[in-house]
C-alpha positions as CSV (number, residue, x, y, z in Angstrom):
1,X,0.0,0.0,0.0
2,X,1.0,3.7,-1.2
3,X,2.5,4.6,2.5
4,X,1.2,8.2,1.7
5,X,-2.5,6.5,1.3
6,X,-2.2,4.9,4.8
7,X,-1.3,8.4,6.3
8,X,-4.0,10.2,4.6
9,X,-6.5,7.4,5.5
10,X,-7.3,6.4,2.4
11,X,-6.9,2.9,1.1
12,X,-6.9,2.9,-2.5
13,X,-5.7,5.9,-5.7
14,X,-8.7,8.4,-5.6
15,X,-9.4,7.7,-9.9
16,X,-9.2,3.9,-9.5
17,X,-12.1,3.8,-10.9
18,X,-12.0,6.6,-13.8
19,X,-8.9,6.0,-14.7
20,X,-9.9,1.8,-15.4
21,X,-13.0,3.2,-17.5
22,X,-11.1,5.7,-19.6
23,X,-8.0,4.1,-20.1
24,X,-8.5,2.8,-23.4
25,X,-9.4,6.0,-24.4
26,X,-6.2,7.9,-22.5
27,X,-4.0,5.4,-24.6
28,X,-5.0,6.3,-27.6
29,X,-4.5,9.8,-27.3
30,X,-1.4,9.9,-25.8
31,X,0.4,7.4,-27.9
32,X,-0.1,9.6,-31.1
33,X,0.5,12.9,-29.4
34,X,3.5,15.0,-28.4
35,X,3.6,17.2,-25.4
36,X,4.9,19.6,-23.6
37,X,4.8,19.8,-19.6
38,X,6.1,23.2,-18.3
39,X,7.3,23.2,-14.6
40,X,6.9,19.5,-15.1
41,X,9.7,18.9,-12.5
42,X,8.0,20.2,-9.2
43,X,5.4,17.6,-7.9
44,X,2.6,17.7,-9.7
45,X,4.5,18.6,-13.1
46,X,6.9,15.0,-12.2
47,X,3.3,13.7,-11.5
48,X,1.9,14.1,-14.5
49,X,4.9,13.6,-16.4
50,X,4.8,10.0,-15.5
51,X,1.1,9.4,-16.2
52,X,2.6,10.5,-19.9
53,X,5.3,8.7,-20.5
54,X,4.1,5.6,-18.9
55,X,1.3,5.6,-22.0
56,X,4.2,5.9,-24.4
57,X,3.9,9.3,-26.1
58,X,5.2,10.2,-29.2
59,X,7.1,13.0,-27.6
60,X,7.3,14.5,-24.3
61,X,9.5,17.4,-23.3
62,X,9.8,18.8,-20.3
63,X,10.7,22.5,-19.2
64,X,11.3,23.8,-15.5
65,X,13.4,26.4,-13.8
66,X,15.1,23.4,-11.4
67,X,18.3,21.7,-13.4
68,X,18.1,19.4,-9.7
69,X,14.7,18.4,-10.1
70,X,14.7,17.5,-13.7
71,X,18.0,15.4,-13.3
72,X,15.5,13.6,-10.5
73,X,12.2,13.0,-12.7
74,X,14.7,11.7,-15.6
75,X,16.7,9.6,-12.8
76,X,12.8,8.1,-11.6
77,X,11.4,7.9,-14.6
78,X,14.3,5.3,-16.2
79,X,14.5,3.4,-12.7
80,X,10.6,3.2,-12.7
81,X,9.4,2.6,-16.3
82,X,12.6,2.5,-18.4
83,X,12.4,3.8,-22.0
84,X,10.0,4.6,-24.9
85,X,10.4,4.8,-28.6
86,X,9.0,8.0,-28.9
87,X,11.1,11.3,-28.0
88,X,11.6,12.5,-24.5
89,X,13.9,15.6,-23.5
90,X,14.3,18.0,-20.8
91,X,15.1,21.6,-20.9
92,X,16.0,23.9,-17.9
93,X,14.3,27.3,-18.9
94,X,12.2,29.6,-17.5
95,X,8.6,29.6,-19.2
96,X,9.0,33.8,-18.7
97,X,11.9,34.3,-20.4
98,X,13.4,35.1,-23.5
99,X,15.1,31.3,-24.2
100,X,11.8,29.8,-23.6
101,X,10.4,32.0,-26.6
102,X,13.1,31.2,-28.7
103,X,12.5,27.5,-27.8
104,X,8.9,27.5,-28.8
105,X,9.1,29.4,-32.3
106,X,11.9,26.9,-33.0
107,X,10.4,23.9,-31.5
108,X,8.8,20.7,-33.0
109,X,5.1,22.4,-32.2
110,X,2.8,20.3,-29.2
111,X,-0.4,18.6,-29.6
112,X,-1.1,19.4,-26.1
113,X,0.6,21.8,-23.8
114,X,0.5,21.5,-19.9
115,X,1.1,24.2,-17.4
116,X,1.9,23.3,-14.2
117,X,4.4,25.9,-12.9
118,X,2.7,28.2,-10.3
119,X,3.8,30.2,-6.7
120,X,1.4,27.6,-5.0
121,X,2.1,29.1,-1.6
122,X,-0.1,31.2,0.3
123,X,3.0,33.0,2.1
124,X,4.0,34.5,-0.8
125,X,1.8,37.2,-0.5
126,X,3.7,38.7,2.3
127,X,5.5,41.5,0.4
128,X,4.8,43.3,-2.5
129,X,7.8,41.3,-4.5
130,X,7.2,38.4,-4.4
131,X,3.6,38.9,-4.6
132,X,4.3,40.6,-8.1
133,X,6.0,37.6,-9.0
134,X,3.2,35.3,-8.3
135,X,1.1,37.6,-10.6
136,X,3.9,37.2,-13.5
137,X,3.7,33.3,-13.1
138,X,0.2,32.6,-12.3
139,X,-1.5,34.6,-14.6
140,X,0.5,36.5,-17.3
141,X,3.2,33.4,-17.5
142,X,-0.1,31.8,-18.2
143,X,-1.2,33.7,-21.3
144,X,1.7,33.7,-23.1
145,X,2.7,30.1,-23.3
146,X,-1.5,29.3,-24.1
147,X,-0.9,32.1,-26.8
148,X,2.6,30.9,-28.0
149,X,0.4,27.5,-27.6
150,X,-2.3,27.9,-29.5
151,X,0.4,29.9,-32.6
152,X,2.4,26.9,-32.9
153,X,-1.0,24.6,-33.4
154,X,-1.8,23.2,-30.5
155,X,-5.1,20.9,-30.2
156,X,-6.0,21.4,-26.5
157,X,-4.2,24.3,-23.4
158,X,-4.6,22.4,-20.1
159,X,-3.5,25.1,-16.9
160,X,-3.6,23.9,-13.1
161,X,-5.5,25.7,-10.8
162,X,-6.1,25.2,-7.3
163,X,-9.6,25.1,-5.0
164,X,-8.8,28.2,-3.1
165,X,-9.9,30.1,-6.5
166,X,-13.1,29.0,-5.1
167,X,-14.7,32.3,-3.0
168,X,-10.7,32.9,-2.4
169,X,-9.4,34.4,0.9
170,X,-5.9,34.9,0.1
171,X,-3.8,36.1,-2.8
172,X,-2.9,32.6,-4.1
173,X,-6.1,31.5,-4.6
174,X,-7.1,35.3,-6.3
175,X,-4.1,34.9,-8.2
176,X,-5.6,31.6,-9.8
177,X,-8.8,33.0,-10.3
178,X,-7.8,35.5,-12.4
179,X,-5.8,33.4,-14.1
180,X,-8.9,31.4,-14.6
181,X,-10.5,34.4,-16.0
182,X,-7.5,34.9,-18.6
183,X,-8.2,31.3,-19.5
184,X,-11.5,32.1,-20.8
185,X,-10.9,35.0,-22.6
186,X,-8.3,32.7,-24.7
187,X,-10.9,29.8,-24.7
188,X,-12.5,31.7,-28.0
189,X,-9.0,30.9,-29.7
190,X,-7.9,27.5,-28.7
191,X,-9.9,24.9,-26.1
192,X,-8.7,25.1,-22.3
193,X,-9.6,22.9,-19.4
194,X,-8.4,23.5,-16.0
195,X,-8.7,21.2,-12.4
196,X,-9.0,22.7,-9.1
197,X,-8.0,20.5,-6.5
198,X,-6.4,20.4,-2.8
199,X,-3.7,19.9,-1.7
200,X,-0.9,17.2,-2.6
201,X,0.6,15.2,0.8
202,X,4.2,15.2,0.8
203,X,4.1,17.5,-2.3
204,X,7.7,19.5,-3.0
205,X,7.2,22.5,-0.3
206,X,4.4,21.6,1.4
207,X,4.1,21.2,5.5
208,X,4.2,17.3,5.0
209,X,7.4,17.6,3.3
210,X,8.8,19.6,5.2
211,X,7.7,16.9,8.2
212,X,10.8,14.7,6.1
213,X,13.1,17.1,6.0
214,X,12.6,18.3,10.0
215,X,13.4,14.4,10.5
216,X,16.4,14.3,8.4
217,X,17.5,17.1,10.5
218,X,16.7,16.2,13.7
219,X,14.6,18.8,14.0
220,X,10.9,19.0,15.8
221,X,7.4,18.9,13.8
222,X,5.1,21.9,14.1
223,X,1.6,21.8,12.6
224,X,-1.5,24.3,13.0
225,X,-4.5,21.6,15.1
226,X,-7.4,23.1,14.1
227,X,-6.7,23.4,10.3
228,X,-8.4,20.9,8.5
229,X,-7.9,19.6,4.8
230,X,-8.6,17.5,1.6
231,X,-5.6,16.1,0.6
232,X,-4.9,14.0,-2.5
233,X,-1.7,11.9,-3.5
234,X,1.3,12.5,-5.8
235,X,-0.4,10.0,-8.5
236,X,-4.1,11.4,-7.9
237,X,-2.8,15.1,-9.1
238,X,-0.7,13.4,-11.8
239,X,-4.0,11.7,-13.3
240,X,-6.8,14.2,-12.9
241,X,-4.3,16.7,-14.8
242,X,-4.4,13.9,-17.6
243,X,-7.6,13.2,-17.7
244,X,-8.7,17.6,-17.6
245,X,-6.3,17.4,-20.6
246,X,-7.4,14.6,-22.7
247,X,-11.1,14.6,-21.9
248,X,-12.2,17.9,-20.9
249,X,-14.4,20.1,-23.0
250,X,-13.3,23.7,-24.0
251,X,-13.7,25.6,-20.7
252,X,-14.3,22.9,-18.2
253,X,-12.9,22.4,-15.0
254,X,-12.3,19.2,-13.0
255,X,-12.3,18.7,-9.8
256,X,-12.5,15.8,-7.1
257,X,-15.4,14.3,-5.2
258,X,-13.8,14.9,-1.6
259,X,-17.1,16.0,-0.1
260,X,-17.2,14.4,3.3
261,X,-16.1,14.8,6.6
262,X,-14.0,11.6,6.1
263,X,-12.2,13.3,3.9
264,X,-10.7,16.2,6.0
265,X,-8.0,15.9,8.2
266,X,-5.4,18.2,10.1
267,X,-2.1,18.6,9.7
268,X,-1.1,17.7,13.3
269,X,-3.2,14.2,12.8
270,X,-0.8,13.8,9.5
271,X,2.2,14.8,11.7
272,X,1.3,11.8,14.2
273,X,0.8,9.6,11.5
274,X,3.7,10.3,9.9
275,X,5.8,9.9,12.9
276,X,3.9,6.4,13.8
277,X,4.6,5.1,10.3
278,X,7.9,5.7,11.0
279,X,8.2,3.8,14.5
280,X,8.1,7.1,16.7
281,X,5.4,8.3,19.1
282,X,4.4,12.1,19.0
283,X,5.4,14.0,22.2
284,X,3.2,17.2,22.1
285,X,5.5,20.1,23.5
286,X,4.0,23.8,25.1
287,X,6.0,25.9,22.6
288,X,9.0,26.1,20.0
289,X,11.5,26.5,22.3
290,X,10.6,23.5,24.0
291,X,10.2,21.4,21.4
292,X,13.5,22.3,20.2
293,X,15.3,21.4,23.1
294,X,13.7,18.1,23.4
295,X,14.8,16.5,20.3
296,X,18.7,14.9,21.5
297,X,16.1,13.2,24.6
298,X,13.3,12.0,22.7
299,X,15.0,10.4,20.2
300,X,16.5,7.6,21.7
301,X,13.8,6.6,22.9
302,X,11.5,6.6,20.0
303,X,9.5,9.6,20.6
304,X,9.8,13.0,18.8
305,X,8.7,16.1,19.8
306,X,5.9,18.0,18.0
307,X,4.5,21.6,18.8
308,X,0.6,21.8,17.7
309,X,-1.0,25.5,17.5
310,X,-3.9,26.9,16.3
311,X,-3.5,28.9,13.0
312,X,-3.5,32.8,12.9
313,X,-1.7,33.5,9.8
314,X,-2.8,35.8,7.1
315,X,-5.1,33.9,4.2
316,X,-5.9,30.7,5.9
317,X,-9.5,29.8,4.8
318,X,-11.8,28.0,7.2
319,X,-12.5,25.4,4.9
320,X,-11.9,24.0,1.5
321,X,-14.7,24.1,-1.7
322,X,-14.1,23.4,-5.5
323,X,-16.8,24.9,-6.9
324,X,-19.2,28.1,-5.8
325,X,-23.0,28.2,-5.8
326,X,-23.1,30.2,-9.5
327,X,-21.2,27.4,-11.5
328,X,-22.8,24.9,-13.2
329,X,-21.4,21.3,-12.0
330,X,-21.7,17.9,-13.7
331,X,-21.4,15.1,-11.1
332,X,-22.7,12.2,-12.9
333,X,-19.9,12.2,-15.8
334,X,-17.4,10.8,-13.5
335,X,-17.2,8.2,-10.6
336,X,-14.9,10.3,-8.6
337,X,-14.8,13.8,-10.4
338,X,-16.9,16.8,-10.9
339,X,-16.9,19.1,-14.1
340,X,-17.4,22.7,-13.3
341,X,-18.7,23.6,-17.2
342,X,-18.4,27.3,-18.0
343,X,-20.3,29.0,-20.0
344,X,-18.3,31.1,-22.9
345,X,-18.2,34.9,-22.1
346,X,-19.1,37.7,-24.0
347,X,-16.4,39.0,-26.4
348,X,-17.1,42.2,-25.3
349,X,-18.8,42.0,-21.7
350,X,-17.8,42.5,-18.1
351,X,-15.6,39.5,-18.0
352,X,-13.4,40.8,-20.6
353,X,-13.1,44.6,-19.0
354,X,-12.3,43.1,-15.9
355,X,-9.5,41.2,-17.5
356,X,-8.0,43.7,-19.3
357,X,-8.2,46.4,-16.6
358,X,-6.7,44.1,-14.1
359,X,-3.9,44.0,-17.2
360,X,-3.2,47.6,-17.9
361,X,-3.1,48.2,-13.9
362,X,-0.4,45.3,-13.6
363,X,1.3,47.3,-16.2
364,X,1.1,50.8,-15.1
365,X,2.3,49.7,-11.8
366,X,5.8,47.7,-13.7
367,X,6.2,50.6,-15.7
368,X,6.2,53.1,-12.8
369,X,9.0,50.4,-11.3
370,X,7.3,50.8,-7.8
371,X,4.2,49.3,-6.2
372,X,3.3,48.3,-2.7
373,X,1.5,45.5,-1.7
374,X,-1.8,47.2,-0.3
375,X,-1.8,48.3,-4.3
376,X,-1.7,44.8,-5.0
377,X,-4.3,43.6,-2.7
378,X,-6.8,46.2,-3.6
379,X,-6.6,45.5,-7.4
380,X,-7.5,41.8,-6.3
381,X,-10.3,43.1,-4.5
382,X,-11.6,45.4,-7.4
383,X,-11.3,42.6,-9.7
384,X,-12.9,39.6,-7.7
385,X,-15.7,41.1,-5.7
386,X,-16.1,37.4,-3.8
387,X,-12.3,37.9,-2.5
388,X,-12.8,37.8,1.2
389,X,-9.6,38.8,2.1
390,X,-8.4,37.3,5.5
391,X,-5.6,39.9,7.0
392,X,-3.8,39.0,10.0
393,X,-0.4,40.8,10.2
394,X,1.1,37.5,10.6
395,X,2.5,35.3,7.5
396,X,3.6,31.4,7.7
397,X,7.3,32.4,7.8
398,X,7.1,33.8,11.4
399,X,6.8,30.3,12.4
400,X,8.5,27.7,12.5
């Protein structure tokens, strides 16, 4: 059994089920098609890169920022399912730059292109640069490659998005749903589909992870107790990405059937797991400092020290949703997935004002070569009227 299954309480791959029924279907299209992933070296992008390859492709390349990361998916893939006669290749560019331009006028041209390069994390909204950043990747990174997509003859764009677009609280999440809103403005040109889904245990970055690497350096876990979450696998991400791709309609959006309270779980009860899967019993300490100073005694004995709180950080939503009361959901297409379909907007209506203000402010603000973050966070809020904006003073990295 997956070991990250067992510690999310779940005993088999969420799509099981989907992915048996289509997979006829999958093969097919994937061994006639050639692809390109872009950040297809952080979790999701290796993720999906796999459920590729392992179909036999007629070419996949791969682009990320992260030579290390790339030298690992290349490294896993040949250890893990060898070799294909079709064409696979990696390339270490930047999808915002220059190069990568240069590589896609003078590229073999994609049947399908994949996006799955993002600033995923809801602390990078803590100061105006990075927060700018996030904008360039998440939304304006976005439109260029669907553009330089779509000129190069593309059949299908497929973007990742995430479920705190849905009635967003934090920047992340109004980052994506912009982006989401740039999606169908292009969705006249070339067909998009997009997934929103939660988050991926023991993905590259996330608190999970980061419960490995505390280990590695004998250092204490700390996890908020009262935040709970859906949380899907490595391999679910990988093929819900595949399947948006492949059988998605022209503006549709999948997303998972994680409805109940089964489902949730807090990232102290993951911390626990994790440490009992491992052969150590969780030692709750009153603070940091204690739990610091606890590790060197703990250890030997088979108990680690963890310090639970109860979160008060800036953009934490109470709880998750994939989809909000105004969009139309198909939940009968799929055994374990739900199809937000939306409805093509007007050329010339609101949608596409809001858009293209929200672009000539992002602008104005570059070309000045000064912005502050409040500026930032109000344009959000003039743009998505359901941002509900969750302002604490105090961000994720004032933690431990």
């Amino acid at each position: 059994m997956d070991p990250i299954l067992e510690i999310i309480g779940r005993d088999r791959p969420l799509f099981e089920a989907d992915i048996e029924a289509r997979e006829e279907e999958l093969g097919q299209l994937v061994r006639g098609s050639r692809f390109l992933v872009i950040g297809g070296a952080g979790s999701i992008g290796q993720a999906v890169s796999r459920e590729i390859f392992r179909r036999k492709p007629r070419l996949l390349h791969v682009v990320d920022i992260s030579e290390n990361n790339l030298v690992e998916l290349v490294r896993d893939i040949r250890s893990s399912l060898g070799y294909i006669e079709g064409e696979f290749a990696t390339f270490a560019i930047d999808a915002g730059s220059a190069i990568f331009d240069a590589f896609m006028q003078s590229g073999p041209g994609y049947d399908y292109v994949l996006n799955l390069s993002a600033l995923k994390h809801v602390r990078s909204e803590k100061d105006p640069w990075t927060l700018m950043r996030m904008i360039d990747v998440n939304v304006f990174n976005t439109d260029k490659t669907m553009l330089q997509a779509k000129a190069r003859g593309a059949r299908k764009y497929f973007c990742v998005s995430t479920d705190k677009a849905a009635n967003p609280v934090n920047m992340m999440g109004a980052s994506k749903r912009v982006m989401e809103l740039f999606l169908m403005r292009r969705s006249f040109e070339m067909p998009v589909s997009t997934a929103r889904f939660a988050n991926v245990a023991f993905s590259d970055g996330s608190l999970p992870y980061g419960f490995s690497r505390r280990m590695e350096k004998e250092q204490p876990l700390a996890a908020p107790n009262d935040v709970r979450r859906y949380f899907v696998t490595p391999r679910d991400s990988g093929e819900l990405c595949l399947m948006s791709c492949l059988l998605g309609g022209n503006r549709e959006l999948f997303f998972p059937k994680l409805i109940g309270e089964k489902d949730l779980i807090t990232f102290s009860e993951i911390a626990t797991r994790f440490l009992r899967r491992l052969g150590y019993e969780a030692v709750e300490c009153a603070s940091e400092d204690e739990a610091r100073a606890r590790v060197a005694e703990l250890k030997p004995l088979k108990k680690w020290p963890v310090y639970f709180f109860p979160s008060d950080t800036t953009g934490e939503k109470d709880s998750e949703e994939f989809y909000t009361a105004g969009e139309t959901v198909d939940l009968d297409r799929f055994v374990s997935l739900g199809v937000i379909q939306n409805d093509a907007p007007l050329k010339d209506g609101p949608a596409q004002a809001v858009v293209e203000t929200f672009e000539s402010r992002i602008k104005a603000l570059r070309d000045r070569g000064s912005w502050s973050r409040a500026e930032l966070v109000d344009l959000f809020k003039t743009t998505l009227p359901e941002l509900r904006h969750l302002e604490t003073g105090k961000f994720l990295d004032g933690k431990m």
